[in-house]
N, C-alpha and C positions, 0 to 999 in steps of 0.2 A: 898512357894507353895509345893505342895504336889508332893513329886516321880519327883521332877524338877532335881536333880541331874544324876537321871536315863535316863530323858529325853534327857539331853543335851546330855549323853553319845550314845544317838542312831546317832542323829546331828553327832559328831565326829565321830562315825563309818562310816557315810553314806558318811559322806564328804572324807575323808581317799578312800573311796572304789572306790568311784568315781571317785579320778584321776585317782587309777591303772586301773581298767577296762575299762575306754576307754580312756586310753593311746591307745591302741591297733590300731586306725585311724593313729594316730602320728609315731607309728611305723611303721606299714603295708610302709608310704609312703617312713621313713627311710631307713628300709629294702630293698626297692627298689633300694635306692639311693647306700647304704653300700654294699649292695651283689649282686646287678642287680639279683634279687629273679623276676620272672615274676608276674601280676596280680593273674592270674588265682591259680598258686602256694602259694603265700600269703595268699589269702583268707582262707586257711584253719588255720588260726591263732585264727580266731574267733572261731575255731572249738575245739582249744586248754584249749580255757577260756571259752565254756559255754559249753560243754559235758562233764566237770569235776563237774561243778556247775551240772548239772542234774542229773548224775549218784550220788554226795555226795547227794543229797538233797534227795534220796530215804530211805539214810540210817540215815540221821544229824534229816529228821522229828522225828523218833520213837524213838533215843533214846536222844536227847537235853536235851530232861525234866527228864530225870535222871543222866545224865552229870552234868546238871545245866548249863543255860541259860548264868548267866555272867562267868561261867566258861569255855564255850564253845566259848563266843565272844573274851577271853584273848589269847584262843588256836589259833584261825587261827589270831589273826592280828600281834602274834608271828611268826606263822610260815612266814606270806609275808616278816614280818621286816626282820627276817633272808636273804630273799632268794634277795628282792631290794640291804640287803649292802652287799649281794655278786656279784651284777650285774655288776656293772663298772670292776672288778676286773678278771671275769672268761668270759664276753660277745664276745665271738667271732666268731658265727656260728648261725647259726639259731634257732638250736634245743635249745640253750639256752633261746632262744626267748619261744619259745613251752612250758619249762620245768615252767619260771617263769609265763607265763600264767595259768598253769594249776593250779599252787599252789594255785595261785591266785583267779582262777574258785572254789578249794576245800572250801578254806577260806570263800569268799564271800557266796556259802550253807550255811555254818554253819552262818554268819551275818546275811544276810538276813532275814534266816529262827527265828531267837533270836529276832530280830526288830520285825517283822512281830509280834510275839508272844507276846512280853514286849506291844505293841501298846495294844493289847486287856487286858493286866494286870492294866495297867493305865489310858484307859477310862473307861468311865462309860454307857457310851449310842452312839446311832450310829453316832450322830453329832459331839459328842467328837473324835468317832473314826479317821469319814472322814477328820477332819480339822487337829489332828493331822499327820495323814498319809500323804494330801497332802503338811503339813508343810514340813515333812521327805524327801518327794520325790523332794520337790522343794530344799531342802538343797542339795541331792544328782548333782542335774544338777547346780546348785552351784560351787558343788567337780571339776564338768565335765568342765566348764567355767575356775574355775584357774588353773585344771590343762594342761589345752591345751594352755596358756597363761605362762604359766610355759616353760613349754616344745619349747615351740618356743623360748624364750630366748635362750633355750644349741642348737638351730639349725646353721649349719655353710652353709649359701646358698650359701656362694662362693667353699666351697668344699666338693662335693656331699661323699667324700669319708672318711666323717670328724669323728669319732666317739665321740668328744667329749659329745655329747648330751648322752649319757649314765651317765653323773657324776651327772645327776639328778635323781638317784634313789637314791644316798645318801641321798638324803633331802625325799625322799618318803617313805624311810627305817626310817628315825626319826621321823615322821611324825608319823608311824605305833608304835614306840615305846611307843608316846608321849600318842595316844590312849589307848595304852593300860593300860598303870596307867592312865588314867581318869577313864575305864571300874571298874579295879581294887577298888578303894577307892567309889565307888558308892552303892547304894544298892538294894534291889531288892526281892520282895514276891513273890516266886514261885511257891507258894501252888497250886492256883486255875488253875495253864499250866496239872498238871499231874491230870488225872482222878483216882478215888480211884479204888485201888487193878489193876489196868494195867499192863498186862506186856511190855516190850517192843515188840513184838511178836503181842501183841494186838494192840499197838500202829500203828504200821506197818498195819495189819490188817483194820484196821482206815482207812488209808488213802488211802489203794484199795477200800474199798467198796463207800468212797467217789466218788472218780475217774469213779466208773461207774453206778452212778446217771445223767440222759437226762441233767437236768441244772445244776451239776455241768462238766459237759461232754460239753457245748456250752458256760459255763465260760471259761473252760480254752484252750478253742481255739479261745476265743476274746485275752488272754493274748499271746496265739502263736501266733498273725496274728500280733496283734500290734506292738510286739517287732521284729518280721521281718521286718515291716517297718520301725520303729526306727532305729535299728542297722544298715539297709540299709544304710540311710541318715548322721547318725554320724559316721558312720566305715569308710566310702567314700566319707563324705567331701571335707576331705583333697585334695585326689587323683586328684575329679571334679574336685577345685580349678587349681591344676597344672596343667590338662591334658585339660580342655577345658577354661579355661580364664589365663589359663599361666601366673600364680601368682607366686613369689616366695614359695618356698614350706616351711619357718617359716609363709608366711601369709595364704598362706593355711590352715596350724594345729592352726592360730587365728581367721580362717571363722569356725572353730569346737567351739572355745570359743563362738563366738557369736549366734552360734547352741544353745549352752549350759545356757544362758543365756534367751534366749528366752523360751527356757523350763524353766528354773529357774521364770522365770514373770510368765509363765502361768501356772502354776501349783500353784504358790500360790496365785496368781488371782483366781483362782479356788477355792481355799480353802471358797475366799467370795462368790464367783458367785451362787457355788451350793446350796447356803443357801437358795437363793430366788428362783430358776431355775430349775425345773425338769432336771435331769441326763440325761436322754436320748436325750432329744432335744435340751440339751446346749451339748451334745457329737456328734452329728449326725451334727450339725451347725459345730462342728469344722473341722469333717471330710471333708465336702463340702466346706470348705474354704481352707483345705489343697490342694486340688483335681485343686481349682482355683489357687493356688500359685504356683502349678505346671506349670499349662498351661500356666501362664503369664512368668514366671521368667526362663523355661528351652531356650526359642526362646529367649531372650535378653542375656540370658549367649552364647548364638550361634554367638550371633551378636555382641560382644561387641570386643569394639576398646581399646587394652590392650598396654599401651608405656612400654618402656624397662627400666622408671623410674617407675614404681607403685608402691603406697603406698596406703594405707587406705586414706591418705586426697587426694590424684587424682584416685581415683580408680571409675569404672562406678556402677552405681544408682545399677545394679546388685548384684553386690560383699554385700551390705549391706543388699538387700532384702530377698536375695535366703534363707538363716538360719533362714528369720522371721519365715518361718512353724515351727517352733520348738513351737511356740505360740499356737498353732492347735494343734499338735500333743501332747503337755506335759498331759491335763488335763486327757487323757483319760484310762490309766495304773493305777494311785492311785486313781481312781474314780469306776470302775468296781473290784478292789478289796478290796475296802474300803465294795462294798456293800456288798460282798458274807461273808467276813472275820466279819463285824459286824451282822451279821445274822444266826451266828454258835455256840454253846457253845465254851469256850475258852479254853476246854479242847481238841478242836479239832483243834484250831488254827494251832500250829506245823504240823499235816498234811496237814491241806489245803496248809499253808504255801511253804511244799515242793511241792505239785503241781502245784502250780504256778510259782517257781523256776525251776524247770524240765520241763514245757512246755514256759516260755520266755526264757531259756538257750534254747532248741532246736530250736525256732522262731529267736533267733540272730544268732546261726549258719547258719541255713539253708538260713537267709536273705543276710545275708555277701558273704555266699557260691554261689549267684546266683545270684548277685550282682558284685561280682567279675568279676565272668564267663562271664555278659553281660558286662561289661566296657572291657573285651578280646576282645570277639568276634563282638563287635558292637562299643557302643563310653557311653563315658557316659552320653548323655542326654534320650539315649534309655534304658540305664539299670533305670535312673529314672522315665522315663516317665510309665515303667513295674510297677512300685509302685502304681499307678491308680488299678490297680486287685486284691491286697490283702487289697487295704482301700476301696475297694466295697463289699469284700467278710466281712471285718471288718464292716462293715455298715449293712449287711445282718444278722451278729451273732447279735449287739447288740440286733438289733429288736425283734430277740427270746428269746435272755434272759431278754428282758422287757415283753415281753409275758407272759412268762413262771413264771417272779416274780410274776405280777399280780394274777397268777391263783391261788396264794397263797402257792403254794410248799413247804413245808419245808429244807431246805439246809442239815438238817440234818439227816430227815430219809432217 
């Protein structure tokens, strides 16, 4: 098959990316355990890993396509690999914590934004686009699923003060290696990413005037809204798990895998669905069963009756249902950017690209950030139950930006 080589290599970026980045959940609760780090103080972890990612993604759009695409993807999964197999060996404070996320945040711009790109190089039309994309995103909650199943392995729940669980960046450090010679030996037409006679200046240029277009302006605050809700839910799994059904905290960071997993089904459930199904009322259906899974599953996680043997095989009806919203919530992220991104010349891709990277980095911060805050100062079935108002305000965007498709707008001028 055609550009199958290049494909796979997106696949192995995405799955790679995906454990490091939301490790962050698994850690947050380690951190707790390791340094009695408080909630409130942690939460800015997530602040670490997607305010690097938005601030790179201003600059990784305009100049990529003259870097060169797979030469930019070799640079940052070089740089994580380095900084994972330094991690066991120098991790002893927090700010290390900080430092590897952020490389992490830089890296994943530049992925991201080269994915995003190579997707419009290698389809052909918009149905190509959308199935591959949600292929891509459903590999990535894939990444998410083993690596939280990973990670609970190096967990010591009999000793909160255990670091062993650090000696799994060794394998995440070769991991990142292993991608990279895939990336490396792969190949790639990069003609039609760069517009003729551009500069990079222009390019930049590009992706402000994009930015303050009405519907691209109510695109990319469905992609902020969404990814606050997401990152709410999988950053603080974990924590729920421990703090209100008082799970072991390796089963906790495996209530994240089955998070993970559930996005993994419905996203590429999706990939078939939306073939027959208008976008917006198979997206507006998901939100309002998210909204229902809330209501049902926060009162039974309040109520459940947890023994001091728990396991996944005696665990309550809870423990297995609460992660199914990840079935709701997956399709809706590679669906609204599937449309806007196949509806652009692909000489503009890289731009949009980074604006949707710099507004879900700011939507997972600000989510984590205030999500944190309310598991402080409340409990956490009230920081989740807070999730109802930004998947209302989420429900409110789509609507306009199906408005606003219809009226036939062009995305580009």
């Amino acid at each position: 098959m055609k550009n199958i080589l290049i494909k796979v290599s997106l696949f192995i970026n995405y799955f790679v990316f995906a454990i490091l980045l939301n490790s962050v959940g698994a850690v947050i609760l380690q951190l707790q355990r390791n340094f009695d780090i408080s909630k409130a103080d942690v939460s800015v972890l997530e602040g670490f890993k997607d305010i690097p990612i938005a601030i790179a993604s201003f600059f990784v759009a305009s100049f990529l396509p003259r870097l060169g695409i797979k030469r930019g993807m070799i640079i940052g999964l070089l740089m994580v690999a380095l900084m994972c197999l330094a991690m066991p060996m120098i991790a002893s404070d927090f700010w290390h914590f900080k430092l590897l996320f952020a490389i992490t945040g830089v890296s994943f711009a530049i992925i991201k934004i080269s994915v995003f790109a190579v997707i419009g190089l290698v389809t052909n039309n918009e149905k190509e686009h959308s199935s591959l994309m949600s292929w891509i995103e459903g590999t990535f909650m894939i990444g998410v699923l083993v690596g939280n199943i990973i990670i609970s392995y190096f967990i010591d729940d009999t000793n909160a003060k255990s670091t062993e669980w650090l000696n799994v960046y060794w394998l995440l450090g070769v991991l990142c290696l292993m991608a990279t010679i895939f990336v490396f030996f792969s190949t790639l037409n990069e003609e039609d990413a760069n517009k003729a006679n551009n500069s990079m200046a222009d390019d930049f240029l590009d992706m402000l005037k994009l930015a303050a277009k009405p519907l691209i302006l109510v695109f990319v605050m469905s992609a902020f809204l969404f990814v606050l809700i997401e990152q709410s839910f999988q950053t603080w799994m974990p924590t729920f798990y421990k703090d209100i059904l008082s799970v072991p905290a390796s089963m906790s960071i495996q209530a994240g895998a089955i998070l993970a997993g559930a996005f993994a089904v419905g996203r590429i459930a999706a990939g078939f669905i939306l073939q027959k199904v208008n976008w917006l009322y198979f997206l507006l259906t998901c939100l309002v069963l998210l909204v229902v899974c809330i209501l049902l599953n926060i009162p039974l996680a309040n109520s459940a009756n947890i023994t001091a043997d728990v396991s996944w095989w005696n665990a309550p009806f809870v423990a297995w249902t609460f992660p199914l919203m990840g079935l709701f919530l997956a399709p809706i992220y590679p669906t609204i950017n599937s449309i806007i991104l196949s509806s652009i010349p692909k000489y503009l891709h890289s731009s949009m690209s980074g604006l949707i990277v710099v507004f879900s980095a700011l939507g997972g911060t600000i989510g984590s950030i205030i999500t944190g805050n309310l598991f402080e100062a409340f409990d956490g079935s009230t920081a989740f139950y807070m999730s109802i108002v930004p998947i209302g305000l989420l429900a409110l965007a789509l609507l306009i930006l199906n408005r606003m498709f219809k009226q036939k707008q062009n995305f580009a001028q």
